[in-house]
N, C-alpha and C positions, 0 to 999 in steps of 0.2 A: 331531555325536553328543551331544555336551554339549549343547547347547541342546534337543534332543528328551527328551532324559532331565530336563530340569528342566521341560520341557512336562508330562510324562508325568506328574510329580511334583507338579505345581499342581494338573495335573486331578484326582488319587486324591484332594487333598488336599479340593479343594473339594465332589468327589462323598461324601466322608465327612460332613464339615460341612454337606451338604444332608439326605445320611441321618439324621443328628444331630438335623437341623431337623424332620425328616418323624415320628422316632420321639416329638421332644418334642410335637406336635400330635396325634400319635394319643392319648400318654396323659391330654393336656387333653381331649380329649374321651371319652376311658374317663373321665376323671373326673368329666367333665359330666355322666354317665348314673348316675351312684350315687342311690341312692333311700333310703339312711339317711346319718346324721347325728352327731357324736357331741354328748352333752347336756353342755352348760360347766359344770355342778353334780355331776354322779355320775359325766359320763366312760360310762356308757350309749351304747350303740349303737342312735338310734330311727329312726321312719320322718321324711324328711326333712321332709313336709309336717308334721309335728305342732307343736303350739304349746305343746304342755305336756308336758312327760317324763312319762310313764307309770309311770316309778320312782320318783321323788322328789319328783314333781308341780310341778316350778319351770318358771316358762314361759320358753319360747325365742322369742328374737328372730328376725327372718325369717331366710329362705337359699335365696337362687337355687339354681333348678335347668336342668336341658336348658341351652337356649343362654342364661339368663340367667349360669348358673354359669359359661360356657363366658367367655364377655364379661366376670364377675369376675376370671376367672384371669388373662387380657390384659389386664384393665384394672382393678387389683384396690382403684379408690373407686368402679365401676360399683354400679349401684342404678336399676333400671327406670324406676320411676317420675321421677325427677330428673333420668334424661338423656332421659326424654320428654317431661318441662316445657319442658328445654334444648331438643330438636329442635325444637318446635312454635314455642318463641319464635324460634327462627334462621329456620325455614320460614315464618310469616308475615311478619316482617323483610324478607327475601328476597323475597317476594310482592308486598308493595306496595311496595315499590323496584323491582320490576319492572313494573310495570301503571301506578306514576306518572313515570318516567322516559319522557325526551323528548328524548335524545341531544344535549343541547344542555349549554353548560357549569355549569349549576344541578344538573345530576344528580351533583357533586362535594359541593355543599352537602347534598342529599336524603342521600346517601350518612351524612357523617358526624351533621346536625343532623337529619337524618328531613324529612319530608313538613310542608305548613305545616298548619292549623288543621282549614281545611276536607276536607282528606281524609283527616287522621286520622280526623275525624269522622267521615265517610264509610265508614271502613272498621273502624267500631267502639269509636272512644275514648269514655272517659268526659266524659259531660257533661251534670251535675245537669238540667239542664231538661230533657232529650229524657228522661234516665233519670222523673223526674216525670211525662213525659206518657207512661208506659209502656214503653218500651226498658229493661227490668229488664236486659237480657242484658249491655249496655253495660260492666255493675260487673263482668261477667265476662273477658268478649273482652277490654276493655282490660289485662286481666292480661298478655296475651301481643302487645300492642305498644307497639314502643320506637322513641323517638322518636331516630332515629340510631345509627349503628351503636357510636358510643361508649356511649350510655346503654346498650344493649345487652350490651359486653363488660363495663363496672363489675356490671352483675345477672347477667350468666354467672359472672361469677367469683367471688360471693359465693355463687353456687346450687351449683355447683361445686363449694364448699369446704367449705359447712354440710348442703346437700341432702343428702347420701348418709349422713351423720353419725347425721341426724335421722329419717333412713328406717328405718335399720337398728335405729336403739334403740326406733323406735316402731313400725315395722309401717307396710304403703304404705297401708293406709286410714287411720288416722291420721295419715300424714304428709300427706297431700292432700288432707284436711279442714282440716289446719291450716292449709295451703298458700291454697288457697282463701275458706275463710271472713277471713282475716288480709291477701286482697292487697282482696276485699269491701269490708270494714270499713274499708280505706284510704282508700278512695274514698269511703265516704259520709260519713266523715269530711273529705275535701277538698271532697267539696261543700258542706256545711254552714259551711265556715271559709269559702271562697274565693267562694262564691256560685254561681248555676245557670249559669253562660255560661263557666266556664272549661273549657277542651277539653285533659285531661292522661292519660295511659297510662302505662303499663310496671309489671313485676314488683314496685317498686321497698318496697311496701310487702308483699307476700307476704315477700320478702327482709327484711323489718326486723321483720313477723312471727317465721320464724324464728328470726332472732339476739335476739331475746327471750324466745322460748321455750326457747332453748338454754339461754339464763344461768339462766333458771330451774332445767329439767335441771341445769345441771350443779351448783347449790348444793341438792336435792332431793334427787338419785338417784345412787345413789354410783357407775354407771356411768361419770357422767362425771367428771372431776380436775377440779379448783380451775383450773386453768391455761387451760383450756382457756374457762371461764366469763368470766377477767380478759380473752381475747383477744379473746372476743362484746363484752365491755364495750367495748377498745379501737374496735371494731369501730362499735358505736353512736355511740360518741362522735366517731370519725373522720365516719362516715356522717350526722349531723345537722350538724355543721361545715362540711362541703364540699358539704351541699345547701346554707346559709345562703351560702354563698362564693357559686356559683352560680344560685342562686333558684329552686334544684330544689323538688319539690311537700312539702315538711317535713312536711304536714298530714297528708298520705297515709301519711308514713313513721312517724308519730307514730301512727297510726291503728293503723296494721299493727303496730308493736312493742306497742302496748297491750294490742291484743287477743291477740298474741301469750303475754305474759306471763299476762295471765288464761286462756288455753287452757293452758297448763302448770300453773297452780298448781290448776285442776279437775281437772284428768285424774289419777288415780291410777296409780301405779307399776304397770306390767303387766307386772313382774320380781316384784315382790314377793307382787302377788296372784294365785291362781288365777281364771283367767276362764272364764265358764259359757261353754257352748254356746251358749246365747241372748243371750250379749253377742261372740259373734265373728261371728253373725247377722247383729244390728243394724249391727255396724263393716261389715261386708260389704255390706250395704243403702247403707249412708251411703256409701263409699266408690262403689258403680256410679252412686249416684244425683249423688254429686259429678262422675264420670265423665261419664253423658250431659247435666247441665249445661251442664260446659265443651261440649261435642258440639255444643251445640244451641246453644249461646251462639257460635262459632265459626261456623256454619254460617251464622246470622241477619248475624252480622258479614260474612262473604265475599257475603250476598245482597246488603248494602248497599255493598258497593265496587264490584261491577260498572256 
């Protein structure tokens, strides 16, 4: 009888804590459907798409909605753009570790050190002379392959930490402009250092883009604290010391953080100023047109790995 009764007493218990569960996911996504916003300046209630308070004219930073919002709530450093940079680099990753493995005991090494030269090459790395004789796309695909699944988790975790930061204060067309143009620059920076015949990939200068443009932000734009700038610093300095340890591609990184900082110290605060119509346009343009880049720069790459 005791034992049924303490049965009986688990189940209520746990069929509550299920309801509990059920009620809190309904109201995440009541939540997720809300279609205004409130403005961080006046406390206004706007429509959630608007970019400029309609009251006080100060502009708002982005904010998910539908299932973006839904994916903050669960995950709340989610930010679209950043964890679709992150997909894409795992899912190519995954791709040609899958298509060059050979079930044999080298697929240990592939795994942690990547693929050797020739099929990086193959499946899109950068490398000054092909990109010379027209393979423009090279400076882009290579953004999104890593050479091991280590060099991989070091640029996950730095995209991780700054991506969403950078997304949020700037808006996802300027963050993937910077994103892009900055991992670009990397590379034609390493080809020019290192000469046409070296065969190098990964994020790694998109990644030292960002934490240059961060330090910038954060000594520029009072969104971001002081604290936060010294730890991008730590961050560069850590990150060019342990490429030099390793004889990681420094050139690339030096690339990307440069251009990085010059992308920050051009762009004007788009807290501070009202932006036209015709300049959320242009970010709009730049942003799809960065979009089917990567698209097409990707596509060209998987044509040459097969």
């Amino acid at each position: 009888m005791m034992n049924k009764q303490r049965f009986l007493w688990k189940l209520n218990r746990l069929l509550r804590q299920l309801e509990e569960q059920w009620d809190s996911l309904r109201n995440l996504w009541r939540g997720s459907q809300s279609t205004t916003r409130m403005c961080p300046n006046c406390r206004a209630l706007v429509d959630r798409k608007a970019r400029v308070c309609p009251l006080c004219k100060v502009a708002m930073g982005y904010r998910a909605g539908g299932l973006g919002k839904l994916l903050q709530n669960v995950l709340p450093n989610f930010m679209p753009v950043s964890f679709v940079l992150l997909t894409v680099n795992f899912a190519f990753f995954l791709l040609i570790f899958a298509a060059e493995r050979d079930l044999s005991a080298q697929d240990l090494g592939r795994l942690l050190w990547g693929a050797g030269s020739p099929s990086l090459t193959r499946w899109g790395a950068d490398v000054g002379a092909l990109v010379s004789a027209g393979q423009w796309w090279r400076l882009v695909s290579a953004i999104f392959i890593h050479i091991g699944i280590i060099h991989l988790a070091f640029n996950s975790y730095a995209l991780i930490f700054i991506g969403p930061l950078l997304e949020e204060l700037l808006g996802k067309e300027r963050f993937l402009l910077l994103y892009v143009v900055t991992g670009v620059f990397g590379f034609v920076v390493s080809n020019g250092y290192y000469g046409p015949w070296l065969t190098t990939a990964g994020a790694s200068g998109a990644i030292f883009g960002l934490i240059g443009a961060g330090i910038v932000f954060s000594r520029r734009w009072s969104q971001w604290g002081s604290k936060l700038g010294q730890q991008l610093i730590h961050w560069a300095i850590y990150g060019f010391g342990y490429g030099l340890v390793i004889g990681a591609n420094n050139a690339a990184h030096f690339g990307g953080f440069v251009a990085g900082v010059a992308f920050a110290y051009l762009l004007p605060n788009r807290h501070r100023v009202t932006e036209s119509a015709a300049g959320r346009f242009l970010w709009n343009i730049a942003y799809w047109f960065c979009v089917a880049v990567i698209v097409l720069s990707l596509f060209l790459a998987l044509l040459g790995g097969q």
